[in-house]
VOBA-1610 file (N, C-alpha, C; in pm, whole numbers, padded with zeros to 5 digits, always signed):
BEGIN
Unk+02928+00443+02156Unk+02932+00335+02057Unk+02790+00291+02020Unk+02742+00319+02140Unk+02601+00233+02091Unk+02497+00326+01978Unk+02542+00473+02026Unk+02429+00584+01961Unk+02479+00564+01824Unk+02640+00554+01821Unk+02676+00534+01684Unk+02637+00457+01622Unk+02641+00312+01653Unk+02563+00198+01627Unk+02443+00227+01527Unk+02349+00243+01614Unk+02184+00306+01609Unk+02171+00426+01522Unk+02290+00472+01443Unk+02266+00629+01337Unk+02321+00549+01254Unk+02463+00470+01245Unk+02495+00368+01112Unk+02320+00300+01063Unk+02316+00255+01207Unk+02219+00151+01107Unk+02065+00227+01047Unk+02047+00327+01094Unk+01927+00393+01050Unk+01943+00490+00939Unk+02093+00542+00896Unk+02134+00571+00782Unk+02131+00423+00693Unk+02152+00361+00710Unk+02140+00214+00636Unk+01972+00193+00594Unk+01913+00197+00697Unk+01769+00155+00679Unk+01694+00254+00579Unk+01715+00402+00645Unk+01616+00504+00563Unk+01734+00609+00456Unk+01807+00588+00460Unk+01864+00688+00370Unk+01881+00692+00265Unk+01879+00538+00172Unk+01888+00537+00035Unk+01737+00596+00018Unk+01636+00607+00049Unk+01468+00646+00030Unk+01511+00794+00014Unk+01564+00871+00094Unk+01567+01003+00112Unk+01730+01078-00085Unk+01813+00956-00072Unk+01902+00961-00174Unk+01845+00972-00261Unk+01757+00838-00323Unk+01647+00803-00445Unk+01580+00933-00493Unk+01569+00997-00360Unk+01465+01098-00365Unk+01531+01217-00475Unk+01660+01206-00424Unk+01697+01366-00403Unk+01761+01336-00560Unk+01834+01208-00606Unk+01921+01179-00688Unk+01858+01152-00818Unk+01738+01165-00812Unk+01623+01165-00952Unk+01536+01289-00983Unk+01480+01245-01080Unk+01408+01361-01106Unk+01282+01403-01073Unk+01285+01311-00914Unk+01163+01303-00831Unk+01128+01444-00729Unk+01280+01477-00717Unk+01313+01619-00630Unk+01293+01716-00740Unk+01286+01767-00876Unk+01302+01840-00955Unk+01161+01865-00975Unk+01096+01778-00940Unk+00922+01786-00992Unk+00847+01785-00842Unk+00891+01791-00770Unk+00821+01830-00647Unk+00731+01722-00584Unk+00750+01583-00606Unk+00661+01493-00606Unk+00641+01436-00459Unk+00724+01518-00385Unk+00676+01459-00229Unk+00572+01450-00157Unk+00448+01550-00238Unk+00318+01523-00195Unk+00256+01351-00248Unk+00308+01348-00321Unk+00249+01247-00437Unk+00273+01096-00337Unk+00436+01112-00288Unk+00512+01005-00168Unk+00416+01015-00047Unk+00394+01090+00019Unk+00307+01123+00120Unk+00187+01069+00138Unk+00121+01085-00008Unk-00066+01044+00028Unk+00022+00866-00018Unk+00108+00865-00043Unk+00099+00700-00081Unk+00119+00625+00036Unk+00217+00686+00123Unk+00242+00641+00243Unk+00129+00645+00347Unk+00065+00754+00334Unk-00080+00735+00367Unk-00162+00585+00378Unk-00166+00638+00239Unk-00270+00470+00170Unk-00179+00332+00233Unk-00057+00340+00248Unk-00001+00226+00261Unk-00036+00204+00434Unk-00066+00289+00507Unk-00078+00257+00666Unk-00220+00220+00664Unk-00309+00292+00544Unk-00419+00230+00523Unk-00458+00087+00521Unk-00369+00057+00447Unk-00375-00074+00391Unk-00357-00203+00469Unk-00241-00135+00541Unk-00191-00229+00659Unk-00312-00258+00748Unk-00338-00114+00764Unk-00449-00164+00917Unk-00574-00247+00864Unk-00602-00247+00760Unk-00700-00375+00706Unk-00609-00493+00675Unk-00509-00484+00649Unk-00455-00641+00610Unk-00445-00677+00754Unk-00462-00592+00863Unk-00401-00623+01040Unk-00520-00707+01077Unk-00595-00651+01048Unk-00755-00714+01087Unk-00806-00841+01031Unk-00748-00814+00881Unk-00800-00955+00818Unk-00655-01102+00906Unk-00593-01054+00943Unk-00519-01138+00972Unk-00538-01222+01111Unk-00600-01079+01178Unk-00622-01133+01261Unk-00778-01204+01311Unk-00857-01199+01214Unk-01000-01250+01162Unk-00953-01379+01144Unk-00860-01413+01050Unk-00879-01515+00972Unk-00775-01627+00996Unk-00641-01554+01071Unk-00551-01659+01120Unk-00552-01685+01257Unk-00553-01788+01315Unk-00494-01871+01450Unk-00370-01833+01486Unk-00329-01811+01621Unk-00215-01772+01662Unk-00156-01912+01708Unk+00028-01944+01617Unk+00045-02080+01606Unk+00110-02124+01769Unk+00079-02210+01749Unk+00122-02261+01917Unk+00288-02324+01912Unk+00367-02292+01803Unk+00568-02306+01744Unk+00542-02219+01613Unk+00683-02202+01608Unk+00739-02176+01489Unk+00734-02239+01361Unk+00670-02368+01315Unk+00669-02391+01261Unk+00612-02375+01123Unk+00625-02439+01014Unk+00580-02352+00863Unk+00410-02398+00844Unk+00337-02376+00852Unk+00249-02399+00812Unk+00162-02356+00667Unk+00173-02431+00571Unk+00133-02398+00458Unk-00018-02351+00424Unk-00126-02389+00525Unk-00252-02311+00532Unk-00224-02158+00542Unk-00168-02144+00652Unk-00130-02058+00757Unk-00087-01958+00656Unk+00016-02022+00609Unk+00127-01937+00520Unk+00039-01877+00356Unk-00055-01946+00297Unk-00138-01955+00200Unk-00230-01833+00216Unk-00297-01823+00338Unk-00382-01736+00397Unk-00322-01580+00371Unk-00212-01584+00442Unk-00120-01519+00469Unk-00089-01431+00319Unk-00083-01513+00190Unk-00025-01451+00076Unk-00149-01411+00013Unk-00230-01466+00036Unk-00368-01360+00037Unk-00417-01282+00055Unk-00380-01275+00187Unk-00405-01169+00247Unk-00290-01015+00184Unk-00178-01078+00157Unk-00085-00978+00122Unk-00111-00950+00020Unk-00235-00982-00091Unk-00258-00913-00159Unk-00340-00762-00207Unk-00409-00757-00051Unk-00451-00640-00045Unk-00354-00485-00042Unk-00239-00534-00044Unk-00091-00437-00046Unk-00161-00407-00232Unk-00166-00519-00271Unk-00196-00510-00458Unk-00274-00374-00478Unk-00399-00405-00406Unk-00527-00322-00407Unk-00491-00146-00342Unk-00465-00145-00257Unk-00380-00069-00190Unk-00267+00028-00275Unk-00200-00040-00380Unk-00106+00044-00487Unk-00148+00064-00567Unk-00289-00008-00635Unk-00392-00005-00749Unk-00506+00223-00738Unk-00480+00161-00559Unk-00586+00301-00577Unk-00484+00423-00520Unk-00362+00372-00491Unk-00242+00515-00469Unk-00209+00518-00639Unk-00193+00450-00707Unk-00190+00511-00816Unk-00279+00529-00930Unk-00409+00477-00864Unk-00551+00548-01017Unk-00624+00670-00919Unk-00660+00624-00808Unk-00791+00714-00762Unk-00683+00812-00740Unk-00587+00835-00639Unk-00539+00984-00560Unk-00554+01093-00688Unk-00546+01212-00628Unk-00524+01331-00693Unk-00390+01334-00755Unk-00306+01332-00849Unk-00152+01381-00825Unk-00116+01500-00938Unk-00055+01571-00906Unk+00027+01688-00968Unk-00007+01625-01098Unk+00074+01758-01220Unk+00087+01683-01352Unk+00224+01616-01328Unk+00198+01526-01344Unk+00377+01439-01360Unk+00363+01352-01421Unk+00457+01310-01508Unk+00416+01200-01591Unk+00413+01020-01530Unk+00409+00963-01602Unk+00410+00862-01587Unk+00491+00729-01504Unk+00658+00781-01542Unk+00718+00763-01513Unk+00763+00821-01383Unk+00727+00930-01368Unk+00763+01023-01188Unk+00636+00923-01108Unk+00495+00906-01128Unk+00416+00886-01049Unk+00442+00727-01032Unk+00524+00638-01066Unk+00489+00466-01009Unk+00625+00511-00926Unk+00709+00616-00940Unk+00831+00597-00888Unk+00805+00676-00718Unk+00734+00808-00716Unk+00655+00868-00610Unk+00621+00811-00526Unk+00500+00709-00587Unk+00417+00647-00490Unk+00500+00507-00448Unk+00597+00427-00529Unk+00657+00309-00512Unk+00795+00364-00365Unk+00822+00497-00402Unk+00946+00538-00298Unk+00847+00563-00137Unk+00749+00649-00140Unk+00651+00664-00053Unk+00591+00497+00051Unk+00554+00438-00060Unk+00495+00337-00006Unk+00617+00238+00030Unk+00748+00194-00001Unk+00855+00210+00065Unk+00924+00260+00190Unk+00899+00371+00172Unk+00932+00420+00321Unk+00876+00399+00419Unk+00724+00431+00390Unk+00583+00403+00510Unk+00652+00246+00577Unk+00642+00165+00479Unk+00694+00036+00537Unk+00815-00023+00632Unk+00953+00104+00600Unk+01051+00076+00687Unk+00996+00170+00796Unk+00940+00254+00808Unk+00929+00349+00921Unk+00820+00265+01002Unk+00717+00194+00974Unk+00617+00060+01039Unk+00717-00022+01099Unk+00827-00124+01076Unk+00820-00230+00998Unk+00961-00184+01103Unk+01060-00074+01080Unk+01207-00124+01141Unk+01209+00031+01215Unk+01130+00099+01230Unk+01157+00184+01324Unk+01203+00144+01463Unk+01120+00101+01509Unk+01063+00056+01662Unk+01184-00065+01677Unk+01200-00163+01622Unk+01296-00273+01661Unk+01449-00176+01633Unk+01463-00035+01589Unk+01610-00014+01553Unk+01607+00113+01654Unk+01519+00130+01740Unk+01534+00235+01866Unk+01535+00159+01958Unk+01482+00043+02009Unk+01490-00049+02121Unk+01634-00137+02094Unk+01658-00190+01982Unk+01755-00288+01940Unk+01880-00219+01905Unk+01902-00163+01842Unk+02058-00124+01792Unk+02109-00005+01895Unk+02056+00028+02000Unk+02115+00111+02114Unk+02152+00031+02250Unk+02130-00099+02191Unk+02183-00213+02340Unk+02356-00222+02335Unk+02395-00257+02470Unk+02524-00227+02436Unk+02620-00333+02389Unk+02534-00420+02331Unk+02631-00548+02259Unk+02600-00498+02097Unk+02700-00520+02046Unk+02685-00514+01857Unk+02657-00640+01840Unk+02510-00636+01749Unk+02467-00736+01682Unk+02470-00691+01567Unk+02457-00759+01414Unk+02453-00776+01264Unk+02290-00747+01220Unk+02199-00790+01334Unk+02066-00833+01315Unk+02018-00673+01255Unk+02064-00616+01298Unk+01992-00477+01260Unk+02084-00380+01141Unk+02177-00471+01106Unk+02256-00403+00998Unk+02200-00468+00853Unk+02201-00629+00887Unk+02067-00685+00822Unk+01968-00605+00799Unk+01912-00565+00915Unk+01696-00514+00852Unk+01764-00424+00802Unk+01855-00373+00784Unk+01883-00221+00721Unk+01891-00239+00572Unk+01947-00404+00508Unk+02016-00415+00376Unk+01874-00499+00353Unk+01792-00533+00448Unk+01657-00539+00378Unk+01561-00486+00344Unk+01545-00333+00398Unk+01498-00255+00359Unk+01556-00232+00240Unk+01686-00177+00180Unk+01717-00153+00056Unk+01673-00245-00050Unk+01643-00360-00023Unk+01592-00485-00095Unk+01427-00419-00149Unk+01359-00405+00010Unk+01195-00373-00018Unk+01189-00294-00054Unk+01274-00176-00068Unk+01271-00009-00187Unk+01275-00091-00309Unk+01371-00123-00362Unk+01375-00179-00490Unk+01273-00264-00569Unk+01230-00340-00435Unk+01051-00433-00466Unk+00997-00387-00496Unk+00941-00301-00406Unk+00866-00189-00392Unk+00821-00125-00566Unk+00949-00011-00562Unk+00961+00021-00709Unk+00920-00041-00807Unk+00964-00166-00844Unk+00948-00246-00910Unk+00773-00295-00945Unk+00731-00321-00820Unk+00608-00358-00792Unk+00493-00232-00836Unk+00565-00116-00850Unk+00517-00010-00872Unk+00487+00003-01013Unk+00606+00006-01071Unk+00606+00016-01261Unk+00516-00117-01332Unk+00520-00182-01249Unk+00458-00315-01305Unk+00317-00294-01319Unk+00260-00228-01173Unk+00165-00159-01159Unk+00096-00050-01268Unk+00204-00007-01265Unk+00174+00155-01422Unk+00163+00094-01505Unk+00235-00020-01533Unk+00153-00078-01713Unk+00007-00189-01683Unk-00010-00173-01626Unk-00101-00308-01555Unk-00287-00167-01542Unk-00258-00049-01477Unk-00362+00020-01496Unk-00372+00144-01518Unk-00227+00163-01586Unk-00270+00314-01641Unk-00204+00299-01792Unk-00081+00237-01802Unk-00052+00204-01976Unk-00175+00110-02096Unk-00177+00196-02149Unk-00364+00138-02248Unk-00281+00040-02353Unk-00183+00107-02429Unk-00133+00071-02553Unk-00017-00033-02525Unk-00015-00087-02436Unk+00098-00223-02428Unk+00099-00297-02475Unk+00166-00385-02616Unk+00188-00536-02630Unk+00086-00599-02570Unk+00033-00693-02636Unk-00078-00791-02556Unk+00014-00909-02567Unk+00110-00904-02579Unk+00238-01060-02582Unk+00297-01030-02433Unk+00307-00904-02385Unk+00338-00890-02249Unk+00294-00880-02143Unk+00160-00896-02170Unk+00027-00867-02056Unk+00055-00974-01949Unk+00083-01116-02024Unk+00092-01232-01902Unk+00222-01225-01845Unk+00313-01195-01868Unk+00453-01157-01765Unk+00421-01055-01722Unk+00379-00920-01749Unk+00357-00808-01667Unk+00303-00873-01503Unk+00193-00956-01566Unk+00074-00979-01450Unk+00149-01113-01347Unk+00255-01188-01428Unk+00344-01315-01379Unk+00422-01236-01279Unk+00486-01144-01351Unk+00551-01049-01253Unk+00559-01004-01093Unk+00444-00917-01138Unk+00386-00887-01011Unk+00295-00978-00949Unk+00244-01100-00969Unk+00219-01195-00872Unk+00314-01209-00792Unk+00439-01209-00830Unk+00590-01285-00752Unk+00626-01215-00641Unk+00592-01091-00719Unk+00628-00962-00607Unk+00544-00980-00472Unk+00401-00938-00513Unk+00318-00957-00426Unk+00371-01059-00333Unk+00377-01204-00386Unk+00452-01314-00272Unk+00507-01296-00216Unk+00624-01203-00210Unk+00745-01161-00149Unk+00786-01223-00056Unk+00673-01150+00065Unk+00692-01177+00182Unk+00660-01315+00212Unk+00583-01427+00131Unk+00577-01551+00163Unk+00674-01623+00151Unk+00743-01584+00028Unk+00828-01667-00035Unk+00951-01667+00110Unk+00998-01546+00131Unk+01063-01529+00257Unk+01084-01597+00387Unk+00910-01603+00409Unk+00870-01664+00556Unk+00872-01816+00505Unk+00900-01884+00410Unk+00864-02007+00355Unk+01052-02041+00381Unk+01114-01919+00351Unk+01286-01984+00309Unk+01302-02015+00465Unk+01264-01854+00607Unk+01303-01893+00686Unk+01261-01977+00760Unk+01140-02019+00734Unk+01044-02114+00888Unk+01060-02261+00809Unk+01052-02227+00679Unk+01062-02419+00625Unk+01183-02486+00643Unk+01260-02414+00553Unk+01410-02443+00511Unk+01461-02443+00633Unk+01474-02323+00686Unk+01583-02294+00804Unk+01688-02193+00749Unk+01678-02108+00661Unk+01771-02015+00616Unk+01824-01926+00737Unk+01963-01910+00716Unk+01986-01775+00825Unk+01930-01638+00768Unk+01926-01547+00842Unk+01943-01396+00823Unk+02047-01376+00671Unk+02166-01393+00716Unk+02233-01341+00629Unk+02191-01406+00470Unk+02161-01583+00471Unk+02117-01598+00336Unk+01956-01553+00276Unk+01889-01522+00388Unk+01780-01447+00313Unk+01774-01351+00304Unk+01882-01241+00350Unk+01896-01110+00283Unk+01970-01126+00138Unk+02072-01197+00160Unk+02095-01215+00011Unk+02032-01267-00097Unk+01912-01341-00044Unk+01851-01343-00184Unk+01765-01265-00187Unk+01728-01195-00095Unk+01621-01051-00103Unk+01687-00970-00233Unk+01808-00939-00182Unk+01884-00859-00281Unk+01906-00917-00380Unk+01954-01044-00439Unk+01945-01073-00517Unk+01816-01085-00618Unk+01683-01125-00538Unk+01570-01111-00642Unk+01521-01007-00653Unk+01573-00858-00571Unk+01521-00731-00602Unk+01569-00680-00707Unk+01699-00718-00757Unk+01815-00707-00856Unk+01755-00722-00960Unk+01706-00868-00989Unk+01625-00946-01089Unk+01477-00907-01155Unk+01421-00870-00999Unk+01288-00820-01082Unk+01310-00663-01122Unk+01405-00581-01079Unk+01407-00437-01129Unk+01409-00415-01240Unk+01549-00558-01327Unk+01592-00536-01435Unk+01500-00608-01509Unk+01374-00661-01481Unk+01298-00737-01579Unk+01165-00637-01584Unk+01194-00587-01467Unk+01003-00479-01470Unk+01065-00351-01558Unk+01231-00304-01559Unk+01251-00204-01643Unk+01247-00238-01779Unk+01297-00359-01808Unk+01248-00430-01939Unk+01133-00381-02009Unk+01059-00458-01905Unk+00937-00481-01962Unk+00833-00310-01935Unk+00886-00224-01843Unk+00847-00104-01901Unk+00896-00025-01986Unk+01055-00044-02044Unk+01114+00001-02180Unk+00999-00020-02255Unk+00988-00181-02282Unk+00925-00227-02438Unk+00770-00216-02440Unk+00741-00154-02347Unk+00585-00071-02302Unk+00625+00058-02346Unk+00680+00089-02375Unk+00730+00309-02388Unk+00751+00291-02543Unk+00817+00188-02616Unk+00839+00184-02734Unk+00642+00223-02785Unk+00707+00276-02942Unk+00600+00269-03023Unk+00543+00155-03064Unk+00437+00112-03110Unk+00377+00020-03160Unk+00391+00037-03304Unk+00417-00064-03395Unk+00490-00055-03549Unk+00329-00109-03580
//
């Protein structure tokens, strides 16, 4: 029961990444190198956001929310920004267009993050022999941070590689992906301030991954249109 446990939930965690993969036209163009160096860059990234964090923040003596703390913190998470800025201008990548490369590097840098992030707590944790939810959770939050992710990605492609965009959309493009970037504050703000459970901050994970997908596809539709 328990091994079963521990393969439900890790089909939960990593398998829509490997689906995405296979179920687009990401597998047809061979772009798994492209996922790879991104996931790269993204462990990159981490291990400097690890350092600055631990440079610059105090280790809190409770749980409690601290809005310095927490401020620092979304700052710091912006080097994830910088980090997707040079997986998708500097790397080398195949010819692929436009649309394959924010989706490559957004599925890549996705994954890197659940394989960091819920590996390790879903080989120690979901093989204990009590059933807990907690790890069926990180599983439907990972599907949340693929979708961010993505999202955070295309927003990205019109932000430094689309030239000819609307200049009426430049400040939501950039509104956008500020929000994203927050993510993870906004999160640590619902659970340590508020007091949210698990289950209601996965649901609004999912729910605002929902929201920004269908507003960053928007807003990269009416980026693809011609200019009249």
């Amino acid at each position: 029961m328990t091994v079963f446990h521990f393969f439900n939930c890790a089909i939960l965690t990593f398998g829509p990444h490997a689906v995405y993969y296979s179920a687009t036209p990401l597998s047809e163009y061979d772009t798994i190198g492209t996922s790879v160096k991104a996931a790269i860059v993204y462990l990159g990234t981490t291990l400097v956001k690890l350092i600055c964090l631990a440079t610059f923040l105090k280790v809190p003596e409770n749980d409690s929310f601290d809005p310095y703390q927490e401020l620092l913190k979304a700052l710091i998470g912006f080097i994830d920004v910088a980090g997707l800025y040079f997986a998708l201008t500097q790397l080398i990548h195949r010819n692929i267009s436009q649309n394959h490369k924010f989706q490559a590097v957004g599925l890549g840098w996705a994954f890197a993050d659940s394989v960091l992030h819920r590996l390790a707590p879903l080989w120690v944790g979901a093989r204990g022999l009590e059933f807990t939810w907690e790890y069926i959770f990180q599983g439907i939050e990972a599907n949340a941070n693929l979708v961010l992710n993505l999202s955070l990605a295309a927003l990205g492609s019109l932000m430094w590689l689309r030239k000819n965009k609307p200049k009426t959309l430049i400040p939501i493009i950039y509104a956008c992906a500020g929000v994203l970037a927050t993510m993870p504050s906004i999160t640590s703000y619902l659970r340590r301030a508020l007091g949210w459970h698990p289950p209601k901050v996965v649901a609004f994970e999912l729910a605002s991954s929902l929201v920004m997908a269908f507003i960053s596809w928007q807003l990269f539709a009416a980026c693809q249109r011609p200019s009249i």
